[in-house]
N, CA, C and O of each residue as an XYZ file, in Angstrom:
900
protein
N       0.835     -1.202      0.000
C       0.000      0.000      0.000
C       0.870      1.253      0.000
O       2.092      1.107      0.050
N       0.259      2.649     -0.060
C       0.809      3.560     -0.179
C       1.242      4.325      1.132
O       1.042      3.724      2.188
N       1.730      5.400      1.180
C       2.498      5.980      2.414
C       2.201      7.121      1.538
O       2.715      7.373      0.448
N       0.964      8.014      2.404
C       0.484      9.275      2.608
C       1.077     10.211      3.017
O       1.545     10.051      4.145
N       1.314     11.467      2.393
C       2.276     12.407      3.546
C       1.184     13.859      3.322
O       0.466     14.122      2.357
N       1.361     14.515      4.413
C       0.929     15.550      4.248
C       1.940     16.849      4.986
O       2.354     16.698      6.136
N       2.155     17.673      4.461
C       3.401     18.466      4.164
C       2.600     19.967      4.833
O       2.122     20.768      4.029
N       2.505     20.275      6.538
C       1.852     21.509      7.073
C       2.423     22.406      7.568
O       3.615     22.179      7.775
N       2.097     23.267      7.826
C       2.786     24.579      8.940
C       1.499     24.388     10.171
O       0.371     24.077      9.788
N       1.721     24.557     11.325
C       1.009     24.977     11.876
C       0.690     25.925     12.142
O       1.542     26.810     12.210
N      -1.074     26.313     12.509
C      -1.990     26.959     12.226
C      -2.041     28.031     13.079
O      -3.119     28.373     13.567
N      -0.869     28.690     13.360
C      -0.743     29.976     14.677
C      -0.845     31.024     13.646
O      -0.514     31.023     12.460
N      -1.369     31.888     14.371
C      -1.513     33.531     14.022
C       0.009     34.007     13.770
O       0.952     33.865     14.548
N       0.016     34.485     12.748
C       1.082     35.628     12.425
C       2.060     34.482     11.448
O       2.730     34.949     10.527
N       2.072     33.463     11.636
C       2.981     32.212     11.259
C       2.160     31.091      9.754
O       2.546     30.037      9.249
N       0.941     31.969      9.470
C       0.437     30.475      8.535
C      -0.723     31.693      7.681
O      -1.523     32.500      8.155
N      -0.430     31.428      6.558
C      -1.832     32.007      5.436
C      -1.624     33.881      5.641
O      -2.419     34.821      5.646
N      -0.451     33.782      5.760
C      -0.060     35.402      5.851
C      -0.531     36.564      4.274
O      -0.565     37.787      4.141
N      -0.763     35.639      3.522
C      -1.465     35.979      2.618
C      -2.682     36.811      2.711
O      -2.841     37.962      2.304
N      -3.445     36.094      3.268
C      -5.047     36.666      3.641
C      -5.243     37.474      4.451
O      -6.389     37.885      4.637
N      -3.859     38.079      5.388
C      -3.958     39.356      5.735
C      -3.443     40.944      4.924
O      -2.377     41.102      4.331
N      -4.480     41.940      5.102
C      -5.958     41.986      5.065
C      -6.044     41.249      3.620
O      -5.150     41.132      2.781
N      -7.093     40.886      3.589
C      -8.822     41.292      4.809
C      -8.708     40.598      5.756
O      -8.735     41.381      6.705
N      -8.574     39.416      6.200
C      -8.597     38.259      7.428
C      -7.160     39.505      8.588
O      -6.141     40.144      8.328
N      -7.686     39.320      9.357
C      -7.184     39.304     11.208
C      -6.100     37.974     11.103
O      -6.632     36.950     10.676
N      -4.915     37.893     11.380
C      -3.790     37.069     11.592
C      -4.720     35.564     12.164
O      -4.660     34.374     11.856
N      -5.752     36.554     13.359
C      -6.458     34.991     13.970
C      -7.504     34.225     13.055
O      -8.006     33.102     13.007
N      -7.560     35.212     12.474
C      -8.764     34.658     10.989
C      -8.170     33.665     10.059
O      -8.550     32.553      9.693
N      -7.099     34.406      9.776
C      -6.454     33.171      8.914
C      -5.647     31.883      9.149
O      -5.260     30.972      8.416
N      -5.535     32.196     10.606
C      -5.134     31.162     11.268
C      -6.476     29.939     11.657
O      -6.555     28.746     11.953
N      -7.336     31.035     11.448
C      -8.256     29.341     11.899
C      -8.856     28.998     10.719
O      -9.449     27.919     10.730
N      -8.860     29.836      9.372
C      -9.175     29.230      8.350
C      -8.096     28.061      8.321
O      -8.414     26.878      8.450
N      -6.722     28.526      8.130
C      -5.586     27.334      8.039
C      -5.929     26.450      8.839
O      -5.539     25.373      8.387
N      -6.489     26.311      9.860
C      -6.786     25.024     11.235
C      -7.512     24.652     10.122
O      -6.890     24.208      9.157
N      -8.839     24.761     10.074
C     -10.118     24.218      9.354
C      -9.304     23.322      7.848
O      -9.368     22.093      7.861
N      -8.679     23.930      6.799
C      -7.791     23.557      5.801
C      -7.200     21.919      5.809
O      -7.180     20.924      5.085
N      -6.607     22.527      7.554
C      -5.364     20.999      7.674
C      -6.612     19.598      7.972
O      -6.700     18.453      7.529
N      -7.601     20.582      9.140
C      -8.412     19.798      9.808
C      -9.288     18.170      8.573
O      -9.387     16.943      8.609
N      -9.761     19.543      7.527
C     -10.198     18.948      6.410
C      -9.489     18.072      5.972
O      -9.760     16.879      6.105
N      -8.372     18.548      5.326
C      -7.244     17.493      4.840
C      -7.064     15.909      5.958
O      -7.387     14.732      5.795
N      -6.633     16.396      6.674
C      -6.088     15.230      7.946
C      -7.472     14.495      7.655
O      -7.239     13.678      6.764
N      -8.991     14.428      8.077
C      -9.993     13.771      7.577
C     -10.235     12.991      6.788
O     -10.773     11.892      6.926
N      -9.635     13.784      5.370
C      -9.867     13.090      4.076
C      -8.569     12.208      3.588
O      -8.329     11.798      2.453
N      -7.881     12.059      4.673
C      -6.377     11.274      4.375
C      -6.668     10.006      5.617
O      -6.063      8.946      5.776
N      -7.536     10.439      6.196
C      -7.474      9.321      7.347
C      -8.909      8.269      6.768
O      -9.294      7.263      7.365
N      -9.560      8.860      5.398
C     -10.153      8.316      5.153
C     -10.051      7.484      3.493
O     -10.921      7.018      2.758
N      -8.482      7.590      3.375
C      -8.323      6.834      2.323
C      -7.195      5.743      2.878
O      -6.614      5.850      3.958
N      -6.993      4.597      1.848
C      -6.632      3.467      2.123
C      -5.026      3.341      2.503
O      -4.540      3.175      1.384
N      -4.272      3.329      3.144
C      -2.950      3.871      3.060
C      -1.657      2.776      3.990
O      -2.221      2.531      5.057
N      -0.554      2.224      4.004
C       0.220      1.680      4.738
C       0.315      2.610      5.640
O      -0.338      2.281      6.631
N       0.915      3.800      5.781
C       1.593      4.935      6.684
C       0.236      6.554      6.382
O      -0.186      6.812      5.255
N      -0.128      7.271      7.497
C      -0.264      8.338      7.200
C       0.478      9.001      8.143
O       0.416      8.950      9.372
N       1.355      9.781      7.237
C       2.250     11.099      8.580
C       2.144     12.266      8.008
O       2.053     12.471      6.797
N       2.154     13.191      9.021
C       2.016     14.485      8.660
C       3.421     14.785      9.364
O       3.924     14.323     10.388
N       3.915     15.835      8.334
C       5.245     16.459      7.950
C       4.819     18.150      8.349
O       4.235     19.039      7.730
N       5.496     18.038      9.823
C       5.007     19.473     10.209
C       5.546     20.636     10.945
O       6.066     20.467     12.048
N       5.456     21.779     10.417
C       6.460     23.187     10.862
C       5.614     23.200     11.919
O       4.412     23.314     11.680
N       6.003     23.102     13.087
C       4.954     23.560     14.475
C       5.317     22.269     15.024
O       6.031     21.280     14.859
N       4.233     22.937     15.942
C       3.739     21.898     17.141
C       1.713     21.318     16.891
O       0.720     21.995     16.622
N       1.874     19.947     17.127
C       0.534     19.458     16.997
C      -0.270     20.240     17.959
O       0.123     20.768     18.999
N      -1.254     20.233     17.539
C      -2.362     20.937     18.856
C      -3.917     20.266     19.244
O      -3.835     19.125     19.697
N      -4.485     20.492     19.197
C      -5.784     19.411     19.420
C      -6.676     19.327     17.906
O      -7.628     18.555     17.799
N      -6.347     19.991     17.067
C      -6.560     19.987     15.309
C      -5.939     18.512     15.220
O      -6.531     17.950     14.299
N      -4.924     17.585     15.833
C      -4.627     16.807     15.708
C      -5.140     15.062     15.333
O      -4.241     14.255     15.564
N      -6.312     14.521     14.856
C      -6.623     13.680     14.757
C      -6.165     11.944     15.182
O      -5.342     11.547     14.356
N      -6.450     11.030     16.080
C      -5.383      9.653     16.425
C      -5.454      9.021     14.710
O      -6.390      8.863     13.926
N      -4.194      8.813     14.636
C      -4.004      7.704     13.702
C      -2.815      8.379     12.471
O      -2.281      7.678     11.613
N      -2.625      9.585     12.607
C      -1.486     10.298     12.041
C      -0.312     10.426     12.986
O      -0.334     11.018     14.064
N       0.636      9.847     12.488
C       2.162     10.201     12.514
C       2.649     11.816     12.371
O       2.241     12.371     11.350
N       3.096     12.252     12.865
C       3.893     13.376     12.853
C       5.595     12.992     13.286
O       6.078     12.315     14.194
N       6.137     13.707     12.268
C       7.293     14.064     12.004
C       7.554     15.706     11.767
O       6.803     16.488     11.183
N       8.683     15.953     12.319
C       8.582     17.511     11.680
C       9.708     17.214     10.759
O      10.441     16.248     10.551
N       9.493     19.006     10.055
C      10.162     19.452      8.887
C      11.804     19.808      9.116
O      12.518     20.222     10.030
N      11.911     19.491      8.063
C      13.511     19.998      8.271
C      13.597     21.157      7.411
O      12.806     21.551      6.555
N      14.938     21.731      7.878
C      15.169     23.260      7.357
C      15.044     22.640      6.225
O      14.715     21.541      5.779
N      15.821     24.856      5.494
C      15.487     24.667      4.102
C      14.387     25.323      3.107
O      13.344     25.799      3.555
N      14.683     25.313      1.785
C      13.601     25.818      1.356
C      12.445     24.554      0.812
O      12.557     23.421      1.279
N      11.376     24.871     -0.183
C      10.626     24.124      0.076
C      10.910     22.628     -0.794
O      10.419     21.500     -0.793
N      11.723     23.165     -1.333
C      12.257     21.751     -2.036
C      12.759     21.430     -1.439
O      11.854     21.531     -0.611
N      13.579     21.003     -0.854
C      13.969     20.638      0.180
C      13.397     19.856      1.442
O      13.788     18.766      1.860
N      12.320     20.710      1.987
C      11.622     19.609      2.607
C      10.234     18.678      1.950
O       9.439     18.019      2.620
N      10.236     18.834      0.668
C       9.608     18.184     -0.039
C      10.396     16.714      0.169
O      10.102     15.699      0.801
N      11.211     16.983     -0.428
C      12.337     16.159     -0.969
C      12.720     15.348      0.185
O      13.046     14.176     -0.002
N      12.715     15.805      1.251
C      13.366     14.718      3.045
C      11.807     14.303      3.459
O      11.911     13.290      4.152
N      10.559     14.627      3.337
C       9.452     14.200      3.565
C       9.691     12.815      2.727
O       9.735     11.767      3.372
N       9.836     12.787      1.389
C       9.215     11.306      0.446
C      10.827     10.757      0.976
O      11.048      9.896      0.124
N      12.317     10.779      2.086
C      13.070     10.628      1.961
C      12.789      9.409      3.200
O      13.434      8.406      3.505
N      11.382     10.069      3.800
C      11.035      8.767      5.179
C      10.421      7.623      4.574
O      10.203      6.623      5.259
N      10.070      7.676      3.151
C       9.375      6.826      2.619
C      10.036      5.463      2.042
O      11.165      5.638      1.585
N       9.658      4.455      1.994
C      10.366      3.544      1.308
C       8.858      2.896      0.036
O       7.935      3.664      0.306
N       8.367      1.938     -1.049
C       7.965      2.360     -1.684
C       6.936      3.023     -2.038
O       7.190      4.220     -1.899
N       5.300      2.765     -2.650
C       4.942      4.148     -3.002
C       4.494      4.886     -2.120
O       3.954      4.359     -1.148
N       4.582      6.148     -2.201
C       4.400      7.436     -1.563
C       4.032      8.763     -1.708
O       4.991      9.509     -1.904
N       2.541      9.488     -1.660
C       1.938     10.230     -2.090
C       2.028     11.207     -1.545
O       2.067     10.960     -0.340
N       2.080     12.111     -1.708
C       2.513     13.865     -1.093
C       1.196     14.872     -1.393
O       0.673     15.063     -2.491
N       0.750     15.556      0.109
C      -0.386     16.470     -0.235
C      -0.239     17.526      0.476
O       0.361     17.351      1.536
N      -0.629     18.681      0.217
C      -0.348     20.137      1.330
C      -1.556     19.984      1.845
O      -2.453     19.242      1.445
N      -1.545     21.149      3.292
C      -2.827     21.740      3.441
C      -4.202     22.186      2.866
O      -5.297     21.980      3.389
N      -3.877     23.028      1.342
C      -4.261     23.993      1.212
C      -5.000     23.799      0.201
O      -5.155     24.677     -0.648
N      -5.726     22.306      0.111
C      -6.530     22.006     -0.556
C      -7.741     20.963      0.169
O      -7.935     19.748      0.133
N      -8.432     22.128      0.836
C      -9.385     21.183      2.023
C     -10.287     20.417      1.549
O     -10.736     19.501      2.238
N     -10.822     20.704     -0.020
C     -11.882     20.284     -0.988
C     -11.362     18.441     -1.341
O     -12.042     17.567     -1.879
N     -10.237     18.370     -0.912
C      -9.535     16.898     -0.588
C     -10.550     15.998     -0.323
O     -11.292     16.237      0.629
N     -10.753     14.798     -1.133
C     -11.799     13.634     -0.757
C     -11.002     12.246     -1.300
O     -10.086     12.295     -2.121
N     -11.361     11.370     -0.874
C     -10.549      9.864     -1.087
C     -10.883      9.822     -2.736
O     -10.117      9.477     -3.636
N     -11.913     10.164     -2.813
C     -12.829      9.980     -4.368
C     -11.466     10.523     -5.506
O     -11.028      9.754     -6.362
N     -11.040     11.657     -5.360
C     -10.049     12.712     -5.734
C      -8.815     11.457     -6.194
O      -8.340     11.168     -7.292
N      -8.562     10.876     -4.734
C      -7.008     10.632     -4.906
C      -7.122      9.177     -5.211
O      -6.103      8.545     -5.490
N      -8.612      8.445     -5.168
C      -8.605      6.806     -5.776
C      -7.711      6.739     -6.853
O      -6.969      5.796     -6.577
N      -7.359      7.232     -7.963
C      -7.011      6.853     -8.998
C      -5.360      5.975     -8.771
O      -4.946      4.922     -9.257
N      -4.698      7.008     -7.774
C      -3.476      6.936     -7.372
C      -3.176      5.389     -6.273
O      -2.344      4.490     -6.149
N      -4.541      5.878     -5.625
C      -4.124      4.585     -4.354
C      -5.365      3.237     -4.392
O      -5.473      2.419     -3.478
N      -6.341      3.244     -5.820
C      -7.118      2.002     -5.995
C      -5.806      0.666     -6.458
O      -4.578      0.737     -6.417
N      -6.550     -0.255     -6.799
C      -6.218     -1.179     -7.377
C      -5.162     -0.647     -8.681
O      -5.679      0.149     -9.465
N      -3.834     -1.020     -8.919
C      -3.671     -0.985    -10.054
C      -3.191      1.021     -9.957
O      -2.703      1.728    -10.838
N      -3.488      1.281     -8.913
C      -2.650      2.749     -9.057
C      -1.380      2.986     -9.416
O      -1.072      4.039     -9.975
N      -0.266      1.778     -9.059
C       0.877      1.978     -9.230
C       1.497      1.156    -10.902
O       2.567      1.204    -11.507
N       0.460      0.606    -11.096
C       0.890     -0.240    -12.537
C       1.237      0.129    -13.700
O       0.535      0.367    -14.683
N       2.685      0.184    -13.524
C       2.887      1.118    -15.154
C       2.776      2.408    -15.037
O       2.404      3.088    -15.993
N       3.172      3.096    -13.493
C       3.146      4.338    -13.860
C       4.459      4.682    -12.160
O       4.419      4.181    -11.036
N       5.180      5.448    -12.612
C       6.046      6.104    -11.964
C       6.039      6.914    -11.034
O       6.810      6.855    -10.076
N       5.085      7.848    -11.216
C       4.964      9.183    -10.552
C       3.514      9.657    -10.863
O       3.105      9.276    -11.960
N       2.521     10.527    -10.012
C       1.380     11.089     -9.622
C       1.820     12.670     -9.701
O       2.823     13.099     -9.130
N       1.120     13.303    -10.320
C       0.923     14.435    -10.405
C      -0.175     15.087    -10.405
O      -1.075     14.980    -11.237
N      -0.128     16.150     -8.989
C      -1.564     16.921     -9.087
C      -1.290     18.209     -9.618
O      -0.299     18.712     -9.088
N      -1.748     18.809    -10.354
C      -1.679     20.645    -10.375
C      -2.390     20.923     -9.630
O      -3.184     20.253     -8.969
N      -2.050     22.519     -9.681
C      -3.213     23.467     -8.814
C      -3.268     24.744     -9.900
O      -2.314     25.083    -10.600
N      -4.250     25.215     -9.893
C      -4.703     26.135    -10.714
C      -3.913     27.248    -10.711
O      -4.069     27.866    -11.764
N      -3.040     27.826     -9.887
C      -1.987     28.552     -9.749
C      -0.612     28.432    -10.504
O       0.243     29.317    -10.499
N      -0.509     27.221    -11.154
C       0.900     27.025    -11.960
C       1.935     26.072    -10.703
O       3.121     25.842    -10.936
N       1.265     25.619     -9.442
C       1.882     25.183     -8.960
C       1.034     24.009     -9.061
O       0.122     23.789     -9.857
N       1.772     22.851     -7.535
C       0.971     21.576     -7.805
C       0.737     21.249     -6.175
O       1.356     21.724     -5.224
N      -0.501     20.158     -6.169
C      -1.074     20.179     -4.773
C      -0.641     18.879     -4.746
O      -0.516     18.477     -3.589
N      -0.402     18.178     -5.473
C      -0.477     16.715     -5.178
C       1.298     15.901     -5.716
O       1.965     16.365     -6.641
N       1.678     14.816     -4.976
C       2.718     14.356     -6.537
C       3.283     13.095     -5.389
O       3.718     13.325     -4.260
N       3.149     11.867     -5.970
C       3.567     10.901     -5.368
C       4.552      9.764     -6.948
O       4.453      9.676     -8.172
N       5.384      9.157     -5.862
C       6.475      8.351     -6.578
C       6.243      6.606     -6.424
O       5.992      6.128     -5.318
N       6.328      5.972     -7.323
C       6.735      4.078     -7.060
C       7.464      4.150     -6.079
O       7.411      3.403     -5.102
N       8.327      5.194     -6.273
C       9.851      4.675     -5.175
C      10.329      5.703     -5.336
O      10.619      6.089     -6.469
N      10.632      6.725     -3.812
C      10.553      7.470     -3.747
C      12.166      8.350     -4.622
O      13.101      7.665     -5.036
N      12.150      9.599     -4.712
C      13.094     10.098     -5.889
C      13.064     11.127     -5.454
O      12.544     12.007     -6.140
N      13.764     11.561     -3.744
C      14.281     13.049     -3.579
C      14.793     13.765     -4.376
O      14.605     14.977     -4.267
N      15.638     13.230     -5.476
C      16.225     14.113     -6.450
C      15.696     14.795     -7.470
O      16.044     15.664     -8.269
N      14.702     14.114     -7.199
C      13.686     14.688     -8.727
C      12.913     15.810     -7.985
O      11.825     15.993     -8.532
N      13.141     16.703     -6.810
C      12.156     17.785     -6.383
C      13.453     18.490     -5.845
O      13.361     19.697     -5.621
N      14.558     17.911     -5.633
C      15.520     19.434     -5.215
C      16.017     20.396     -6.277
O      16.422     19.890     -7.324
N      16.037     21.482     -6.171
C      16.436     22.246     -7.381
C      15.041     22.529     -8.070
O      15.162     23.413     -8.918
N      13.465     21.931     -7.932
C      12.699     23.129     -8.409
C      12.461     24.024     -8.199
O      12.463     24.218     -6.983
N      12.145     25.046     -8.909
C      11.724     26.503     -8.163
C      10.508     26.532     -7.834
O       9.587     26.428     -8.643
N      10.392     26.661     -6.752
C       9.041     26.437     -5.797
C       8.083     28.173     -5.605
O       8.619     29.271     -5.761
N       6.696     27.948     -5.264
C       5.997     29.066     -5.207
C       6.146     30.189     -6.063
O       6.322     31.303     -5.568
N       6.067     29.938     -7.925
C       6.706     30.100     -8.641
C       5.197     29.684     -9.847
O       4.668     28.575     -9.930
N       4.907     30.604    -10.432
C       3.623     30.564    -11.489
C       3.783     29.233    -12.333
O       2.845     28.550    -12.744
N       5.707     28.872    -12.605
C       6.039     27.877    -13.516
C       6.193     26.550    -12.922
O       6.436     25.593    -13.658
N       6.039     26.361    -11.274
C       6.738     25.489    -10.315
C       6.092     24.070    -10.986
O       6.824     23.127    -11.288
N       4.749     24.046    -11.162
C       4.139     22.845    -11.445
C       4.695     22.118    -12.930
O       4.895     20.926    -13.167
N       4.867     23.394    -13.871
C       5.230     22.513    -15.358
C       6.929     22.115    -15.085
O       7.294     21.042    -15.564
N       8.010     22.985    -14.299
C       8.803     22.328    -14.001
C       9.342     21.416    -13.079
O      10.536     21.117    -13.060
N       8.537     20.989    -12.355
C       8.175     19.841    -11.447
C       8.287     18.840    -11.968
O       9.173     18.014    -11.749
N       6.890     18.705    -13.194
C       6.038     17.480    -14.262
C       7.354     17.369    -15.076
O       7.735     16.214    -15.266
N       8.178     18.448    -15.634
C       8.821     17.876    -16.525
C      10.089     17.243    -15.930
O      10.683     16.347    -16.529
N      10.586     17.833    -14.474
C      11.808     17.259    -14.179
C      11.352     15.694    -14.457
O      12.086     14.891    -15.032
N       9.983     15.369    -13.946
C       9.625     13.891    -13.562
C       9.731     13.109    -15.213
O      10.003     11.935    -15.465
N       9.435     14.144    -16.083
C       9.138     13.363    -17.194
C      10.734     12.935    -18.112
O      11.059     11.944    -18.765
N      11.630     14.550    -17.669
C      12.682     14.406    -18.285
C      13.204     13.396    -17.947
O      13.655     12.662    -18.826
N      13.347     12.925    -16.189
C      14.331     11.429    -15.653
C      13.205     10.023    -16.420
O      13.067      9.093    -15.625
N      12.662      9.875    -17.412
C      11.666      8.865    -18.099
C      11.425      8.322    -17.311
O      11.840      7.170    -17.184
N      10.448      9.059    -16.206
C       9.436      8.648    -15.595
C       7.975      8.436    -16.395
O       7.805      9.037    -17.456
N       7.176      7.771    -15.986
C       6.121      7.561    -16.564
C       5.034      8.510    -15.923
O       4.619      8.078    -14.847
N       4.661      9.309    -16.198
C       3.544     10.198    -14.647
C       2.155     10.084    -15.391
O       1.981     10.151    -16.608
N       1.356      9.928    -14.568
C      -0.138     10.000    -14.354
C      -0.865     11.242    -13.560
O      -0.857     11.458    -12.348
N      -1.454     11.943    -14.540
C      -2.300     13.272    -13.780
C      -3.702     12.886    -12.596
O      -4.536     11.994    -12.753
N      -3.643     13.515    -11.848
C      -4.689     14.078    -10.797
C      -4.999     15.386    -10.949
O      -4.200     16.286    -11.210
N      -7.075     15.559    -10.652
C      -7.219     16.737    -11.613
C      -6.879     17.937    -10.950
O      -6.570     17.902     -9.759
N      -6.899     18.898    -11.527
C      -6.505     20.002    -10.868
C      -7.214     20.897     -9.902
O      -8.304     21.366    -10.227
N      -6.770     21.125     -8.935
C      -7.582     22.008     -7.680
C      -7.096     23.089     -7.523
O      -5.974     23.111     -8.028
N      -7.469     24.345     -6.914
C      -7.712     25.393     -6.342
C      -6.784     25.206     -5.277
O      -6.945     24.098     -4.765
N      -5.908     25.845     -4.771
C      -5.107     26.009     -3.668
C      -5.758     27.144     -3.162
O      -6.414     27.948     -3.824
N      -5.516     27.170     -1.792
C      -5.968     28.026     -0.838
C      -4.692     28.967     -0.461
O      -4.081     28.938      0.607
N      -4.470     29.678     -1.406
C      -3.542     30.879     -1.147
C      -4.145     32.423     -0.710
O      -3.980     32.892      0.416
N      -4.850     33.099     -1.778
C      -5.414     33.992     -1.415
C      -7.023     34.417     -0.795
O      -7.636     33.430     -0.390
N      -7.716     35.647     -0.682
C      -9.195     35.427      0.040
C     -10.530     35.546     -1.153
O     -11.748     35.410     -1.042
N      -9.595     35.874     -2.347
C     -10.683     34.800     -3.439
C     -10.386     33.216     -3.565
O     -11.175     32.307     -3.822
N      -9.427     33.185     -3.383
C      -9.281     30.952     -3.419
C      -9.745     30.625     -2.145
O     -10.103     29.447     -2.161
N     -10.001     31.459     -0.347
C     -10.828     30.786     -0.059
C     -12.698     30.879     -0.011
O     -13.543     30.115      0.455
N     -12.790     32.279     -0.779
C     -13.947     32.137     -1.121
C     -14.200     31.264     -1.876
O     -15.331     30.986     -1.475
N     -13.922     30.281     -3.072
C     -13.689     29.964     -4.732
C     -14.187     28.518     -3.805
O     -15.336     28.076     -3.832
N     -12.949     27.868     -2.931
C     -13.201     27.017     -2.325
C     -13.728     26.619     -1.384
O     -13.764     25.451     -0.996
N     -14.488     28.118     -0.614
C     -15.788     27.542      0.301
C     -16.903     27.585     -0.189
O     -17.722     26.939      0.465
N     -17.370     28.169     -1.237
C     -18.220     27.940     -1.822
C     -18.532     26.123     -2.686
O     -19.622     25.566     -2.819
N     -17.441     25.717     -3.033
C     -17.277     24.453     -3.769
C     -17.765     23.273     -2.608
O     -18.282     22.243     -3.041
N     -17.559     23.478     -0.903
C     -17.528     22.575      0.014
C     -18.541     23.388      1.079
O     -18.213     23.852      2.170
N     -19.551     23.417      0.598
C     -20.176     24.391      2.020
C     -20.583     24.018      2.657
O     -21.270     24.854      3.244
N     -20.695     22.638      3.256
C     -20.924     21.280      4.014
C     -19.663     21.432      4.913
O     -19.905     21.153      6.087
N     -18.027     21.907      4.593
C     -17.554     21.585      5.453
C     -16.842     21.987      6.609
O     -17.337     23.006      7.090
N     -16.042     21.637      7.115
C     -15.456     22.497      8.657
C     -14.803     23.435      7.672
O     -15.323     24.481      8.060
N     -14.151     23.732      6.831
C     -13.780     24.809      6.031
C     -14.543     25.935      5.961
O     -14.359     26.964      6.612
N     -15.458     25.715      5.113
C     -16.635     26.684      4.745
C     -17.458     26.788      6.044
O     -18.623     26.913      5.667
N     -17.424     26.795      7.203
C     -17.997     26.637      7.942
C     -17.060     28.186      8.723
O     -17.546     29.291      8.966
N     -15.658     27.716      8.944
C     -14.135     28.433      9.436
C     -14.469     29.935      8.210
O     -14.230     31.019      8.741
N     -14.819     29.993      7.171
C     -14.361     31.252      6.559
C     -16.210     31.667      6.652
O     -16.370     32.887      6.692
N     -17.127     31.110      6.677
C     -18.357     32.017      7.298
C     -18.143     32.690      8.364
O     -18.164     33.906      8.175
N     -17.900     32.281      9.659
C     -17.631     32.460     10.982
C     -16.377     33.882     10.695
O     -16.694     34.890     11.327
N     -15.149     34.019      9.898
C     -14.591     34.849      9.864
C     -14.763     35.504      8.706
O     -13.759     36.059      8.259
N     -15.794     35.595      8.078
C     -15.785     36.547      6.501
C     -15.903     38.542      7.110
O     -16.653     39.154      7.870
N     -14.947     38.839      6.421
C     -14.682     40.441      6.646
C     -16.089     40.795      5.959
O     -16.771     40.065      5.239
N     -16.334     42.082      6.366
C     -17.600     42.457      5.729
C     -17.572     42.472      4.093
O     -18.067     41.599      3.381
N     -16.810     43.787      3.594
C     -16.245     43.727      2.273
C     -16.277     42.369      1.716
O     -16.172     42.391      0.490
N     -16.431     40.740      2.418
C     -16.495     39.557      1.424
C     -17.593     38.922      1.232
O     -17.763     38.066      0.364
N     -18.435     39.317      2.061
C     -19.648     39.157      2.237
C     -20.964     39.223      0.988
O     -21.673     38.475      0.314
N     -20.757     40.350      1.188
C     -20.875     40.736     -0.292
C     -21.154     40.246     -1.438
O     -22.203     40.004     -2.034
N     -19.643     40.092     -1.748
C     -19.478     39.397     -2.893
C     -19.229     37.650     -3.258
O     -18.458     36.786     -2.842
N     -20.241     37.700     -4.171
C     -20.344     36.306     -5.118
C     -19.118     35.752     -5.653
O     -18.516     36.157     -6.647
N     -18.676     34.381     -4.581
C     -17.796     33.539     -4.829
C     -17.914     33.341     -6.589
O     -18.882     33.185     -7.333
N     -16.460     33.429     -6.824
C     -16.168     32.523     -8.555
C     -16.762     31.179     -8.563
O     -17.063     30.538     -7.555
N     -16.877     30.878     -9.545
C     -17.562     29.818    -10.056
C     -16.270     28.587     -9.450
O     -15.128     29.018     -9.291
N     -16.460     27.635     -9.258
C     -15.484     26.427     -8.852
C     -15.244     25.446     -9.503
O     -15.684     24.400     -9.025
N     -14.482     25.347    -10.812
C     -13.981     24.525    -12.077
C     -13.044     23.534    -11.535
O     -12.077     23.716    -10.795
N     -13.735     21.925    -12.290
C     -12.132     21.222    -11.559
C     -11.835     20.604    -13.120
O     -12.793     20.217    -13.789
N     -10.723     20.549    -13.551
C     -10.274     19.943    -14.951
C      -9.543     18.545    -14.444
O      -9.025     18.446    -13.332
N      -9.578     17.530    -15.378
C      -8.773     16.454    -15.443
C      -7.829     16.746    -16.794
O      -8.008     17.489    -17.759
N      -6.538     15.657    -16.366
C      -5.938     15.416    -17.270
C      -5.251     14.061    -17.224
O      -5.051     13.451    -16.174
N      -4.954     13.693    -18.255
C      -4.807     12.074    -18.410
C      -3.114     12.238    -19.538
O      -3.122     11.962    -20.737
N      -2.092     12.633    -18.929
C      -0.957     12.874    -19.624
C       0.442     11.714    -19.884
O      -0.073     10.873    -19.147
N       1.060     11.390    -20.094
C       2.202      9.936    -19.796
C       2.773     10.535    -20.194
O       3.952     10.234    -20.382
């Protein structure tokens, strides 16, 4: 089976989603980020997996769920601890951030059903940003993520291609919405309004967001080798 990782910061004020200030209050975006991981950790504890650990800047706090592993991060930039996260892994091993709470087992079956690993090398998720939310290996290949340029409009196509240039075989996962700015978490509480997410950015919506009518919430597939 597979070995799940999920790759977090913890969810303190001033320290996580520094983005969304303004409009969000440091504590606003800090508990949107709680709600984010909360989601995630859920939807990872509810898919099929050898190992789930979470790979984490902080300290656990009661957001913590039983049945996840924690390890923390090592210095560095983010390649880097990309790269020593899949380095605890021995074979396959799937990699997910926070910042895609809209996360469901349904999403990531393709990777971890029957036959996920057959004839294919490497998992690749995009995110609608030019970066990527998702990316798991047969066997894991720190080398193939040090040296990308990370948080970076191009990070995701040079990611896919480092994987493709070493003739890897990769398989797409469709693309999601990252939760970077306070239209992606409008974009994406609107898409999940059932959940502790959308639940976390009602409870803190600034007036000014109120307002206004979430974007429409598009998810694309792609099917690439």
């Amino acid at each position: 089976m597979t070995t799940l990782l999920v790759i977090a910061k913890e969810p303190r004020p001033g320290r996580v989603k520094t983005r969304l200030t303004p409009p969000y209050s440091p504590q606003q975006a800090a508990h949107i980020a709680e709600a984010a991981l909360s989601d995630t950790l859920a939807a990872v504890l509810d898919c099929p997996a050898r190992r789930r650990i979470l790979v984490l800047d902080g300290t656990p706090g009661k957001w913590l769920p039983p049945g996840i592993e924690v390890v923390p991060q090592c210095g560095g930039g983010l390649d880097e601890r990309l790269a020593a996260a899949f380095a605890l892994c021995t074979g396959p091993a799937l990699l997910v951030g926070m910042d895609t709470p809209q996360l469901t087992p349904a999403l990531l079956a393709p990777a971890l059903g029957p036959g996920g690993w057959s004839g294919c090398d490497a998992w690749f998720g995009p995110a609608d940003d030019g970066g990527f939310w998702a990316l798991g290996f047969a066997e894991p290949r720190p080398g193939l993520i040090r040296g990308v340029p990370m948080s970076t409009p191009g990070t995701g196509a040079a990611q896919r291609a480092r994987l493709t240039g070493a003739g890897l075989t990769v398989r797409d996962l469709p693309a999601l919405c990252d939760v970077d700015t306070a239209d992606d978490v409008r974009t994406v509480a609107a898409a999940i309004p059932h959940s502790g997410f959308a639940a976390a950015v009602a409870a803190a919506a600034p007036p000014a967001a109120i307002a206004r009518t979430p974007a429409p919430y598009t998810q694309r597939t792609g099917a690439r080798t």
